[in-house]
C-alpha positions as YAML, in Angstrom:
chain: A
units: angstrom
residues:
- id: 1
  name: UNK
  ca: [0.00, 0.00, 0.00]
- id: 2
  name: UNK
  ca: [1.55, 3.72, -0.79]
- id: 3
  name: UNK
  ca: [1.73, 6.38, 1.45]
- id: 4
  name: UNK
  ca: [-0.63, 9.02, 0.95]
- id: 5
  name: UNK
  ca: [0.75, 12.23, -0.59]
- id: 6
  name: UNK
  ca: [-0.12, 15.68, 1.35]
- id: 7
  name: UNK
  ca: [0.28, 19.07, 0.10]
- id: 8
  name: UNK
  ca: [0.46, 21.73, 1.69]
- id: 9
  name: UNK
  ca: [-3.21, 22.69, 1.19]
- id: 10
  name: UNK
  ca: [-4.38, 19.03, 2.41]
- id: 11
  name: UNK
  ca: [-7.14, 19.14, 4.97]
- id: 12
  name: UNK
  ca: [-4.86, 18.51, 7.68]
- id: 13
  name: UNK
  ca: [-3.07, 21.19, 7.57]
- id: 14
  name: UNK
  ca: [-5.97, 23.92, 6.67]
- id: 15
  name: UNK
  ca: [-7.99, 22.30, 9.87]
- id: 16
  name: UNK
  ca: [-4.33, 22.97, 11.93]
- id: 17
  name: UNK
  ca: [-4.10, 26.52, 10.64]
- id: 18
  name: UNK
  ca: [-7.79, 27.28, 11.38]
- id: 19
  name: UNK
  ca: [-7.69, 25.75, 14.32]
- id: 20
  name: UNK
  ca: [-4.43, 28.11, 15.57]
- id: 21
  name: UNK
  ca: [-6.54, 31.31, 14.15]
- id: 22
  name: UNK
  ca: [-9.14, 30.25, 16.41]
- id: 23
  name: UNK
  ca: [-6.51, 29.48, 19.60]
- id: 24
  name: UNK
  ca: [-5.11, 33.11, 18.93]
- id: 25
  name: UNK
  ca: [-7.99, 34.70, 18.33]
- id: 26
  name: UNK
  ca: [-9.75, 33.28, 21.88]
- id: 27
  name: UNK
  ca: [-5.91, 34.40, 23.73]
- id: 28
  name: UNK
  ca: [-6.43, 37.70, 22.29]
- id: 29
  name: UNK
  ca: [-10.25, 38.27, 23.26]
- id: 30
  name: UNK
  ca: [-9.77, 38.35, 27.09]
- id: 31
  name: UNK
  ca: [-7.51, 41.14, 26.35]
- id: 32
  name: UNK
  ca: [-10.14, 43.61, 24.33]
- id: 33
  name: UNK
  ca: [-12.51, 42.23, 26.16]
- id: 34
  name: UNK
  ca: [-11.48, 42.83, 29.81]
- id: 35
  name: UNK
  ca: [-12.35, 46.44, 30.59]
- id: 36
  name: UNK
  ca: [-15.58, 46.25, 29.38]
- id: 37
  name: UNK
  ca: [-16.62, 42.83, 30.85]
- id: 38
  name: UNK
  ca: [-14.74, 43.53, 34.53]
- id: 39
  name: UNK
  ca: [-16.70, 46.80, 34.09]
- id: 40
  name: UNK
  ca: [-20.23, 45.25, 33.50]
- id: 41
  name: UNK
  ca: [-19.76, 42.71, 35.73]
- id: 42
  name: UNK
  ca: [-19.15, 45.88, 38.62]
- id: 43
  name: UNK
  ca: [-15.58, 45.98, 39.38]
- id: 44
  name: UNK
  ca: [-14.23, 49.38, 40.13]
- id: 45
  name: UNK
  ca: [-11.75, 51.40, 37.69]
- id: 46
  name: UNK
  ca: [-9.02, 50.39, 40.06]
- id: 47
  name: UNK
  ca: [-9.83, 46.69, 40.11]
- id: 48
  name: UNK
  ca: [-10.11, 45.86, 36.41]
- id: 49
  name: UNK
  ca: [-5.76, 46.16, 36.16]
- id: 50
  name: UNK
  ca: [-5.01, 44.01, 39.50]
- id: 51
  name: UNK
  ca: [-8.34, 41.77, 38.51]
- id: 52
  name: UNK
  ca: [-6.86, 41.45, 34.87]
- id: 53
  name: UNK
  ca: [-3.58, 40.56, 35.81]
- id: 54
  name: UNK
  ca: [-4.79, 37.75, 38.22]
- id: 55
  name: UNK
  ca: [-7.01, 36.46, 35.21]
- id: 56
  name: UNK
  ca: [-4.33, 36.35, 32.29]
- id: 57
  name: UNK
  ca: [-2.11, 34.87, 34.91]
- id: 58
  name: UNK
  ca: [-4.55, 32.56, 36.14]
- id: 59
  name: UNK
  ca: [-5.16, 31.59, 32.13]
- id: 60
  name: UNK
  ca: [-1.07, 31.24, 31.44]
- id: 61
  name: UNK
  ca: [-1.11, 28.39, 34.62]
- id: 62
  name: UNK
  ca: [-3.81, 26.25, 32.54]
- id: 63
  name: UNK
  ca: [-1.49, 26.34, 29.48]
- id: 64
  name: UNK
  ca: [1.16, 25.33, 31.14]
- id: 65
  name: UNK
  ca: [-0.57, 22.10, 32.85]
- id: 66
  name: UNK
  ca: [-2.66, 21.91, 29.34]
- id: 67
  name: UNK
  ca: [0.67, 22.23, 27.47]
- id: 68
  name: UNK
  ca: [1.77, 19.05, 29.60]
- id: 69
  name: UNK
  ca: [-1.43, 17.11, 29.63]
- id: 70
  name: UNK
  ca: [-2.01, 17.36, 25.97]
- id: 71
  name: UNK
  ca: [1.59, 16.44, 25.17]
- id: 72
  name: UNK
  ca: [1.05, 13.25, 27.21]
- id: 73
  name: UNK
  ca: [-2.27, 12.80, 25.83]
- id: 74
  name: UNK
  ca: [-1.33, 13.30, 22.14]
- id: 75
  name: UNK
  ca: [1.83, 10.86, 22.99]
- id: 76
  name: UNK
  ca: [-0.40, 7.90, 24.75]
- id: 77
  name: UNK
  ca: [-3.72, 8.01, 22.56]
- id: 78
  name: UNK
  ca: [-2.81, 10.08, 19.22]
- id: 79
  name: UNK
  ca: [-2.96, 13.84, 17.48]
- id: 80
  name: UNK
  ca: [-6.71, 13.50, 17.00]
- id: 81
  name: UNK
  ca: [-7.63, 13.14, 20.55]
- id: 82
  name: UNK
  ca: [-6.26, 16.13, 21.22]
- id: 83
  name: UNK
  ca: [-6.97, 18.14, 18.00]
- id: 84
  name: UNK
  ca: [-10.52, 17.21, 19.26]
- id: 85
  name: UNK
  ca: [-10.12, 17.53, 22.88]
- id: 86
  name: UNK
  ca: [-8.78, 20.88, 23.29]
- id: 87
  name: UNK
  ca: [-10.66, 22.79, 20.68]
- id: 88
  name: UNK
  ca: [-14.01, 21.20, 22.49]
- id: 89
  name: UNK
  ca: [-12.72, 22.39, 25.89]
- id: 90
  name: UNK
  ca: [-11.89, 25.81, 24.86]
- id: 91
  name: UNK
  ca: [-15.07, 26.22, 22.29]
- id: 92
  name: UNK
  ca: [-17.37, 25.55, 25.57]
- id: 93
  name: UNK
  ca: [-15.01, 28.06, 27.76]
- id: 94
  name: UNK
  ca: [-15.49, 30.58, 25.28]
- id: 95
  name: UNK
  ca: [-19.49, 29.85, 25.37]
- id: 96
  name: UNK
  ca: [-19.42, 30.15, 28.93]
- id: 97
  name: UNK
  ca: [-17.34, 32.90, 29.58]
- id: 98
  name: UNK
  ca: [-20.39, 35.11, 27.73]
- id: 99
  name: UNK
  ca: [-22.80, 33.67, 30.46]
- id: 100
  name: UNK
  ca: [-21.02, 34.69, 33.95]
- id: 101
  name: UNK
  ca: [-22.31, 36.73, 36.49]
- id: 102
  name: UNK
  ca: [-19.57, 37.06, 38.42]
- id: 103
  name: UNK
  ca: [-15.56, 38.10, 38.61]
- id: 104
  name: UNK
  ca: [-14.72, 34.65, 40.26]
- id: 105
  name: UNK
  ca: [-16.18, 32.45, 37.59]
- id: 106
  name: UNK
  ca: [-15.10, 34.70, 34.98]
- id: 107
  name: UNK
  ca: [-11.49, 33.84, 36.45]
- id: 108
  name: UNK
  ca: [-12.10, 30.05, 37.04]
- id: 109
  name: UNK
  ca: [-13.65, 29.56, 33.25]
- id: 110
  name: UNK
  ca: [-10.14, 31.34, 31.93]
- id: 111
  name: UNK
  ca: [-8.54, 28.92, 33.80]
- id: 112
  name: UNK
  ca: [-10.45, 26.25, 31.80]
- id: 113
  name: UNK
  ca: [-10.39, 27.76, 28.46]
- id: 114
  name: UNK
  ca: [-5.83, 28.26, 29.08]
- id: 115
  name: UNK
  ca: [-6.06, 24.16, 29.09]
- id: 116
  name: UNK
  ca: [-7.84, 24.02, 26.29]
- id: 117
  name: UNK
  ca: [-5.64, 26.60, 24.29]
- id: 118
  name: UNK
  ca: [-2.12, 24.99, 25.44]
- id: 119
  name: UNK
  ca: [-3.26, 21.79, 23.26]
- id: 120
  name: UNK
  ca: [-4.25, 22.95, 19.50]
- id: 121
  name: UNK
  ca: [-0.84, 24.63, 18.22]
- id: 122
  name: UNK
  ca: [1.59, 21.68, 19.24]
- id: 123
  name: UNK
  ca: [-1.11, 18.93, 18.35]
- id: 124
  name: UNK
  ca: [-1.48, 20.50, 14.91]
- id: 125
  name: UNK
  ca: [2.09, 20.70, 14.03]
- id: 126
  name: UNK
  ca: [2.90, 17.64, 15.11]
- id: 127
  name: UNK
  ca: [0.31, 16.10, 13.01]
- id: 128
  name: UNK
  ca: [1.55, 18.27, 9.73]
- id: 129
  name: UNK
  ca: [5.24, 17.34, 10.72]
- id: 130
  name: UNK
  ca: [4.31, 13.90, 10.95]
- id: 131
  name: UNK
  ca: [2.52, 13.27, 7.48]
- id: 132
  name: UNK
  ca: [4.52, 16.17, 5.65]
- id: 133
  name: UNK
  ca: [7.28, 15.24, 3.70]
- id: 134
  name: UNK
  ca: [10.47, 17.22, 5.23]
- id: 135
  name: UNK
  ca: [10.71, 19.78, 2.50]
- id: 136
  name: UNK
  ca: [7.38, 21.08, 3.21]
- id: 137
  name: UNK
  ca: [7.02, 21.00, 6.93]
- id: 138
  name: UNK
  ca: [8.66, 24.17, 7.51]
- id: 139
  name: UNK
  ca: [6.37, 26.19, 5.34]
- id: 140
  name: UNK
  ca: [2.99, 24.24, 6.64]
- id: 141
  name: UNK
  ca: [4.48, 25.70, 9.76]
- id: 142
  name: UNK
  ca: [4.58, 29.12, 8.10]
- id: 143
  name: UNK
  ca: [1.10, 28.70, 7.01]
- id: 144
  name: UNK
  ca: [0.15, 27.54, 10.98]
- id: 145
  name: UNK
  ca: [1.14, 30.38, 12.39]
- id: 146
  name: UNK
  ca: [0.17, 33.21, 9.74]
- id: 147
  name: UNK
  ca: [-3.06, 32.00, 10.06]
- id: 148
  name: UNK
  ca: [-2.82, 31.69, 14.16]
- id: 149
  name: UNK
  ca: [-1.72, 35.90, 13.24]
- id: 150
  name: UNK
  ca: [-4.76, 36.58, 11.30]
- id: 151
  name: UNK
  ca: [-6.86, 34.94, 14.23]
- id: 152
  name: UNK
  ca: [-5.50, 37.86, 16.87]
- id: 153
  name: UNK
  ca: [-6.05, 40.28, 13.84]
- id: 154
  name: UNK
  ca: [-9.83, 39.32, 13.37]
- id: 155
  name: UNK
  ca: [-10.82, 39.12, 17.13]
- id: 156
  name: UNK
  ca: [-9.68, 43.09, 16.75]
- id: 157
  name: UNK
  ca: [-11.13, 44.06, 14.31]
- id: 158
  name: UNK
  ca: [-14.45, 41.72, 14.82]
- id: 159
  name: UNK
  ca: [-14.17, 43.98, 18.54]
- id: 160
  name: UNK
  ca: [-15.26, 47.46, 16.36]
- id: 161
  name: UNK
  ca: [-18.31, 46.32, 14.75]
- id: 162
  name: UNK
  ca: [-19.84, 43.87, 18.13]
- id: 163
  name: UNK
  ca: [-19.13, 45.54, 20.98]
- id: 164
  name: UNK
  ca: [-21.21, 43.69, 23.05]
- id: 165
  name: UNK
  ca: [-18.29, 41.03, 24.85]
- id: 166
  name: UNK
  ca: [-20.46, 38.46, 25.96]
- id: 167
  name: UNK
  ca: [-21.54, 37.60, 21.89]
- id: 168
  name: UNK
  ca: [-17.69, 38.12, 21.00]
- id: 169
  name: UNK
  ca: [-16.84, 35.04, 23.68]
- id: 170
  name: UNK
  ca: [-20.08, 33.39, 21.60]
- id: 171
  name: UNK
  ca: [-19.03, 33.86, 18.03]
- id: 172
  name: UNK
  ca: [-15.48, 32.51, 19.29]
- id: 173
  name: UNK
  ca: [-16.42, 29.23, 20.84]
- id: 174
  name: UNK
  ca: [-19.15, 29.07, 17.61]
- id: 175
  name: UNK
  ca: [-15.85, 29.49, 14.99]
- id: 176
  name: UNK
  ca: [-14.27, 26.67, 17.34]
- id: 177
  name: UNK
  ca: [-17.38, 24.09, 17.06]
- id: 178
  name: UNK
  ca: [-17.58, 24.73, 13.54]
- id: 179
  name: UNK
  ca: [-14.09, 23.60, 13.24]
- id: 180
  name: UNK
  ca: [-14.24, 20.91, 15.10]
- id: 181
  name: UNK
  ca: [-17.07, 19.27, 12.87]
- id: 182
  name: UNK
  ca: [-14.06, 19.83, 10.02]
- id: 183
  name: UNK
  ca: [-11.87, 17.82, 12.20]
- id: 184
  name: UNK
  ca: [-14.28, 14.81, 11.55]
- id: 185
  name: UNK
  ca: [-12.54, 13.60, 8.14]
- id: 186
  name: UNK
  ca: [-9.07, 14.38, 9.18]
- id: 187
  name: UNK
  ca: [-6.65, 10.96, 9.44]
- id: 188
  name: UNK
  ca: [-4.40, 10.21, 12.46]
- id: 189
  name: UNK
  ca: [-1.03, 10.11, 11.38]
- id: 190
  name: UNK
  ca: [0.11, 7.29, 9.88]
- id: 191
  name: UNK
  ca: [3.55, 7.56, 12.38]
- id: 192
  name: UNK
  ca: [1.79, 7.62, 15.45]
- id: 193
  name: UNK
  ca: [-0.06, 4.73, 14.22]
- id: 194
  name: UNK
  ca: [2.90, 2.89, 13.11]
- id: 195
  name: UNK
  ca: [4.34, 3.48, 16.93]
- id: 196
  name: UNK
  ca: [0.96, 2.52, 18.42]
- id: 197
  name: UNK
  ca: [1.44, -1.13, 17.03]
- id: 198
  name: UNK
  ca: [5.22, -1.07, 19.14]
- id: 199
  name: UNK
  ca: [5.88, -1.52, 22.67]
- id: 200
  name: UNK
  ca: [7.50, 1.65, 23.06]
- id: 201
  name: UNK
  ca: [6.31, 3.76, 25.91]
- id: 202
  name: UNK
  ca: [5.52, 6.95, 24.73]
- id: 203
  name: UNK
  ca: [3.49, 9.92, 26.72]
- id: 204
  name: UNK
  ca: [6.10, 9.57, 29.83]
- id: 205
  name: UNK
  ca: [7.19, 13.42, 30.65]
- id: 206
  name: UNK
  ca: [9.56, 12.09, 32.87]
- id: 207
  name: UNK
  ca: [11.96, 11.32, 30.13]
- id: 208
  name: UNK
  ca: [12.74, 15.18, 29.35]
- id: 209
  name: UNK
  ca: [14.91, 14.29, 32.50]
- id: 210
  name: UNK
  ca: [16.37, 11.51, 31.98]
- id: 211
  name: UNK
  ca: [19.32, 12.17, 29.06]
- id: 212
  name: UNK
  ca: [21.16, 14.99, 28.89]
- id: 213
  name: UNK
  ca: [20.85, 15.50, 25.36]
- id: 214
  name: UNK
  ca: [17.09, 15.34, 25.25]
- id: 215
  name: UNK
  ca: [16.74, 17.58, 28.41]
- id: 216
  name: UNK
  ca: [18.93, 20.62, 27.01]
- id: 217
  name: UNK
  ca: [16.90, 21.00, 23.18]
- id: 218
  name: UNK
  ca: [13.89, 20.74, 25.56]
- id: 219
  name: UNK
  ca: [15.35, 23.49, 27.34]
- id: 220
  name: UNK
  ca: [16.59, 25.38, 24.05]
- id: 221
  name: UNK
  ca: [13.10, 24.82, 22.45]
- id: 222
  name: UNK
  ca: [10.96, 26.64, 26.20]
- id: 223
  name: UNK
  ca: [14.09, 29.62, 25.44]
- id: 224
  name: UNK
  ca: [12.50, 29.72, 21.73]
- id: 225
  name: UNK
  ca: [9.39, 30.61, 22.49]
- id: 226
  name: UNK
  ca: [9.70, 32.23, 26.01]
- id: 227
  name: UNK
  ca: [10.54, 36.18, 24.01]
- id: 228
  name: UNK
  ca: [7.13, 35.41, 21.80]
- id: 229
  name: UNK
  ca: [4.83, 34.40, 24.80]
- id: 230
  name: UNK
  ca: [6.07, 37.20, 27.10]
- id: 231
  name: UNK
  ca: [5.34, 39.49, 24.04]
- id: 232
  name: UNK
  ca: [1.85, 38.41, 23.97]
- id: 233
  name: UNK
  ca: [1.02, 37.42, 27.39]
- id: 234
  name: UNK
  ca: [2.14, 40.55, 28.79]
- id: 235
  name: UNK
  ca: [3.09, 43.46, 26.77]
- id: 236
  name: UNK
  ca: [-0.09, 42.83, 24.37]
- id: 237
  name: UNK
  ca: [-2.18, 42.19, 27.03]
- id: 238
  name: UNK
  ca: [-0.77, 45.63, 29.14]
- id: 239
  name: UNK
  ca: [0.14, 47.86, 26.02]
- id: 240
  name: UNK
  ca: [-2.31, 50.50, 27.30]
- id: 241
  name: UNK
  ca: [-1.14, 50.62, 30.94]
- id: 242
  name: UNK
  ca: [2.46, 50.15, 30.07]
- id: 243
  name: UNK
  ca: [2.63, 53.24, 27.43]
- id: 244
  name: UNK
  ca: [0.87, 55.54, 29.93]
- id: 245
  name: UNK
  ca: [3.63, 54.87, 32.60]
- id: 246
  name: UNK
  ca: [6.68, 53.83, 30.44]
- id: 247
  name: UNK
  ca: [8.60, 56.02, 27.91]
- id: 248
  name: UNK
  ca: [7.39, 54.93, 24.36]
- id: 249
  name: UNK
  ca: [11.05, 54.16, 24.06]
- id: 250
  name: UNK
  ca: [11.87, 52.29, 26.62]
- id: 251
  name: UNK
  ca: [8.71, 49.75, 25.70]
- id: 252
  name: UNK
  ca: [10.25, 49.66, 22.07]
- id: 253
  name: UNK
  ca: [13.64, 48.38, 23.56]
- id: 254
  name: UNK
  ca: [12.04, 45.67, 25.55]
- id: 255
  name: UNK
  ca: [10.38, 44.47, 22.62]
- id: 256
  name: UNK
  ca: [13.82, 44.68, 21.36]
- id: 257
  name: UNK
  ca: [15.91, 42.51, 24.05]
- id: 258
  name: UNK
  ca: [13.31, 39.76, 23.45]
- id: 259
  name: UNK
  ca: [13.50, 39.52, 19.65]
- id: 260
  name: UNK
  ca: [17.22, 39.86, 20.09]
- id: 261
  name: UNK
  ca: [17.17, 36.71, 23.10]
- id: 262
  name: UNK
  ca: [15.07, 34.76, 20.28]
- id: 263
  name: UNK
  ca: [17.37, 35.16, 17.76]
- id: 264
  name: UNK
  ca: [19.92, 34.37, 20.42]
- id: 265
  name: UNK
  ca: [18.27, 31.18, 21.28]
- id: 266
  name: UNK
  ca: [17.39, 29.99, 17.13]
- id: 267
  name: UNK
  ca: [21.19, 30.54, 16.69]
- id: 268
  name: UNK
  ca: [22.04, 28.16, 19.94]
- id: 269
  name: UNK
  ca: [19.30, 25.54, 18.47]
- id: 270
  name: UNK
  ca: [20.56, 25.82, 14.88]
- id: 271
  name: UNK
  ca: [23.97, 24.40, 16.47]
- id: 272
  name: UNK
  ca: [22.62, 21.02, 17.02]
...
């Protein structure tokens, strides 16, 4: 039997890219979203900042454990489960978020909707790397994360014509369930079912830890994307407060030092 031949317009990879414009596009909501929804929801002018910092922060901790418990997850029981899995979770976050009453929920449902978000971009790669040939796995990455761009871009714009933030959170876990009715005809890949058949153990986070080798492009790969995420987690999600107590300038060169750090860190990688 012959391998099936993807392009880089296959299904898989269109339902990865949509699925990352959807991921950013939720990340980015909370953001536009928060004055107006800390606001409704009666928090006073002085809360919404200390309130928003506690939720984003509070959202960043359930991608970190959903980072983990996807990767183990995708590892054990396949790319589907999880291309499934977290686009469900998040889809019904977003859905609930426009139905709270209060600050706490509000908090507790970000929480839910972070571990959701932490599994779609590496599940989707990782699927695309996996049935890609190697010449085109770089720009299916390209395509990934463009699109994952045009998702923040949208939720933006999309925030100037509704203003109302509770249907926002509803069109976003709507785009999400649409998607995930794409996901239906989308094949696991054919490597993770060719190490399914073996008795190698696979989903164990442990082993990060246990060679040396392993352990440091682990390390090299968090350095990678650390610059990006502090870029979006914070200084996105602050730009407003930060320019009206910072210098322009001085937010320009901190924008700077982390572009420069990820360079720094692709040129270490590049070495093995």
């Amino acid at each position: 039997m012959t391998k099936k031949e993807y392009g880089l317009l296959s299904l898989p990879v269109i339902v990865a890219a949509l699925g990352f414009f959807v991921d950013i596009f939720d990340l980015l909501l909370f953001g536009i979203v928060r004055k107006s929804s800390f606001a409704e929801l009666g928090l006073a002018p002085a809360e919404i900042l200390s309130k928003g910092e506690l939720t984003i922060s509070i959202q960043l901790i359930g991608m970190v454990i959903g980072g983990i418990a996807w990767g183990i997850i995708g590892d054990k029981f396949g790319r589907l489960k999880v291309l499934f899995g977290s686009i469900l979770l998040y889809s019904i976050a977003n859905i609930a978020n426009g139905f709270v009453q209060d600050i706490n929920t509000y908090i507790i449902i970000r929480f839910i909707a972070g571990v959701g978000l932490a599994g779609e971009l590496g599940a989707g790669i990782t699927l695309t790397a996996e049935i890609l040939p190697k010449e085109k796995r770089g720009l299916a990455g390209t395509i990934i994360a463009t699109c994952g761009v045009l998702g923040g871009i949208t939720a933006a714009l999309l925030s100037k014509v509704v203003t109302d933030w509770r249907t926002l959170y509803f069109i976003g876990g709507g785009i999400g369930l649409v998607l995930l009715a794409l996901r239906v005809s989308v094949a696991e890949s054919t490597m993770f079912s060719s190490l399914e058949k073996t008795k190698l153990q696979r989903g164990n986070y442990l082993q990060f830890f246990t060679n040396k080798e392993r352990f440091f492009k682990y390390a090299k790969g968090m350095l990678i994307g650390m610059p990006v995420w502090y870029c979006i987690g914070i200084l996105i999600f602050l730009q407003m407060n930060l320019q009206s107590r910072w210098a322009l300038v001085a937010l320009h060169r901190v924008m700077q030092f982390c572009f420069n750090t990820l360079a720094w860190a692709l040129a270490i990688y590049q070495q093995d």
